[in-house]
N, C-alpha and C positions, 0 to 999 in steps of 0.2 A: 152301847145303844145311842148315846151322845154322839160318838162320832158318824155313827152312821147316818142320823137326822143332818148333822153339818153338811155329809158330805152331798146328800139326796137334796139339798137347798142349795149348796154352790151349783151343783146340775140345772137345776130348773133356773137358778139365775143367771148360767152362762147360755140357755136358751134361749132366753128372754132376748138378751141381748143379740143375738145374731137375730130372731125377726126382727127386732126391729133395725139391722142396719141395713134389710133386706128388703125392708117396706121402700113404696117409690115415693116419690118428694113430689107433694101435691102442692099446686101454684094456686093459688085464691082468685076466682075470678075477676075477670078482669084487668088484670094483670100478665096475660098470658104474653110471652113474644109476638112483634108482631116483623111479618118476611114480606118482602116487596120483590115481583118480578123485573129485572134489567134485560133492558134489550141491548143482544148484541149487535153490531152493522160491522158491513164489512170495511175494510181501512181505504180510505178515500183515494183510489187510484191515480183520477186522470191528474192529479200538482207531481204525485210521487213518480212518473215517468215523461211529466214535463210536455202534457199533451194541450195544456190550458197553460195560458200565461199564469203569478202568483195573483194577482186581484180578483181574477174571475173564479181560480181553483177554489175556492170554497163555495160556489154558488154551483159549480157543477158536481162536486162531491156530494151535497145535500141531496139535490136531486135525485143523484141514483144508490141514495143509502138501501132504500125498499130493494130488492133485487124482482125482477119483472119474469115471467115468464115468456121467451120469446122466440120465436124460430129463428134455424142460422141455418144456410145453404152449405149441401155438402156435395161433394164428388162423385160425379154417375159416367155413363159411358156414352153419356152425348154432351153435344158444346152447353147444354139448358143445365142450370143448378135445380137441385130438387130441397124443399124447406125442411128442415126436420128442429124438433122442439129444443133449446136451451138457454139457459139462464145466465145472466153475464152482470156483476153485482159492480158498483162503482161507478156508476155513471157510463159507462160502457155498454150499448145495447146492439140486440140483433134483430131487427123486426124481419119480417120477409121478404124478401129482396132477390133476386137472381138475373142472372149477366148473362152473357154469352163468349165463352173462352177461346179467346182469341189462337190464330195457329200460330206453335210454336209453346205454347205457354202450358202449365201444370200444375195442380195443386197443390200442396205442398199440407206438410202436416199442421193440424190447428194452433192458435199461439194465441195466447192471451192477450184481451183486449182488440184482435182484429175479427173482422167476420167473416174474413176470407187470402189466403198469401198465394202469391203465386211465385214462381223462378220457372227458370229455362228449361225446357227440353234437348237443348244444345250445349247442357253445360256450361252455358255466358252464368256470369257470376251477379245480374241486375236480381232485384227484388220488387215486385211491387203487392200493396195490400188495401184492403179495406178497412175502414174504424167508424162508428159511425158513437156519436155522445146525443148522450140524450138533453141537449142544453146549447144553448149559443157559441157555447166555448172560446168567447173572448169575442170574437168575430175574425174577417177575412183578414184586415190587416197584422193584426198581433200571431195569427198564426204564420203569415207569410214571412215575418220579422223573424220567430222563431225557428222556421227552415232556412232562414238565410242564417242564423247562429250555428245550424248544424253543419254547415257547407262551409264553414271561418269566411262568410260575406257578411259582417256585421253592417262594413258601410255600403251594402245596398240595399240601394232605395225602387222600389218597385213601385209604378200607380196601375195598378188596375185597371183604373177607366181604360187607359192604354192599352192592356194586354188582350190577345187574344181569346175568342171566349170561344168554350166548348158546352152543348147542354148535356146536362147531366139530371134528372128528376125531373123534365120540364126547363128545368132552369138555366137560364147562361152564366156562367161561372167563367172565371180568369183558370186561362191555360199558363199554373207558371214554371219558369227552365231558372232553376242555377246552378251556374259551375264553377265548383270549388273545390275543397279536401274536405271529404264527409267524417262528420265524427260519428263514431257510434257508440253505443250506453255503454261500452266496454271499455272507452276511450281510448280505441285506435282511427287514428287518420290517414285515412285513403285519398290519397292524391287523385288528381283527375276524372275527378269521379263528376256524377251530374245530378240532381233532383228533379224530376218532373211530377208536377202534382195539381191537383183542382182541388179546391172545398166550397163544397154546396147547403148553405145555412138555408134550413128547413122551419116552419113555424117553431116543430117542437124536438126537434133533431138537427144534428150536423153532420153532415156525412163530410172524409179526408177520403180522396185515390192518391195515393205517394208510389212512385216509382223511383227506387235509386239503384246504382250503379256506377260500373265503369263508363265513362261518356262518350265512347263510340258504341257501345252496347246498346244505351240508355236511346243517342238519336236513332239507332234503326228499329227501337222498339216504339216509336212515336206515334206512328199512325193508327197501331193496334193498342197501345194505348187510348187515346180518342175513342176509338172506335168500341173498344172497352166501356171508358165511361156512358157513352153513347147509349150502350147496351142495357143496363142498371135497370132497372123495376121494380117499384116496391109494392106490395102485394095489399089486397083492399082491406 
């Protein structure tokens, strides 16, 4: 009879013990954890492919941490671009804008950071694109310094006042041409090759037209160039 009362109390006190390792672990008021929302942003493009000189790259990063809601112009079956909605995070924006595509010229598949590329319909191997930052991005000189870096013209010296101006937004902007061996982010060097490009500094925007290439390519694409930028509108 003894043993049986032992055994019918070890039971009830091996019960015991499982609720309670089973009960939950209450925190005393007050004391409770406390969690904080982080925002993520996206990684500061325009320093990371060298679109902003290094002094300015962190003024244009901040800028376009927020990512904007913005139209970008796509490919229809007439020379007029039509807007449609996209978001471009980095200080890289698309508001709405549409050109008129020169003959000979093609749109080419979308690429980050521009708002529009074209290449040949004739197989010529030039490039040209649009970019437009939402920021000063250094200004005119430091980027024109920077295209002569990608051409190996480090020692030229270009003035502006000097150059020929094309409008672009309203605006007269330097038509500028260098010829040298272009590098590209791949780091291959193409001899002979040409840059043709304008940049049009906006209150709150900078719009680049860069055109490179082979440099007999590049001059017979000159005038539709021009006439390209010429074209540009930006939407109300």
């Amino acid at each position: 009879m003894k043993r049986l009362i032992l055994i019918i109390l070890l039971a009830f006190i091996n019960i015991a013990c499982i609720s309670c390792n089973n009960s939950p672990t209450v925190i005393p008021h007050g004391e409770e954890p406390i969690t904080k929302n982080v925002d993520l942003f996206p990684l500061p493009t325009p320093q990371r492919f060298g679109l902003v000189p290094p002094d300015t790259a962190n003024k244009s990063a901040t800028q376009g941490l927020s990512p904007a809601l913005n139209t970008l112009a796509t490919p229809s079956s007439s020379s007029q671009s039509e807007p449609i909605q996209q978001t471009s995070p980095g200080g890289f924006i698309a508001p709405e804008i549409t050109w008129e595509t020169p003959p000979g010229w093609q749109e080419a598949s979308r690429k980050p950071m521009r708002v529009v590329t074209f290449t040949s319909k004739d197989k010529e191997h030039w490039e040209c694109y649009v970019s437009i930052i939402s920021s000063q991005a250094g200004g005119i000189e430091a980027n024109i310094k920077r295209w002569a870096k990608q051409m190996l013209r480090d020692d030229l010296s270009i003035d502006t006042s000097q150059s020929p101006k094309i409008v672009i937004l309203g605006q007269d902007t330097p038509l500028i041409e260098i010829d040298g061996t272009y590098t590209t982010t791949q780091g291959q060097s193409l001899k002979d090759y040409k840059l043709l490009g304008s940049i049009c500094p906006l209150p709150d925007m900078t719009l680049f037209v860069k055109m490179v290439g082979p440099k007999d390519e590049v001059e017979k694409q000159k005038e539709n160039f021009i006439n390209f930028c010429k074209s540009l509108k930006l939407g109300n």
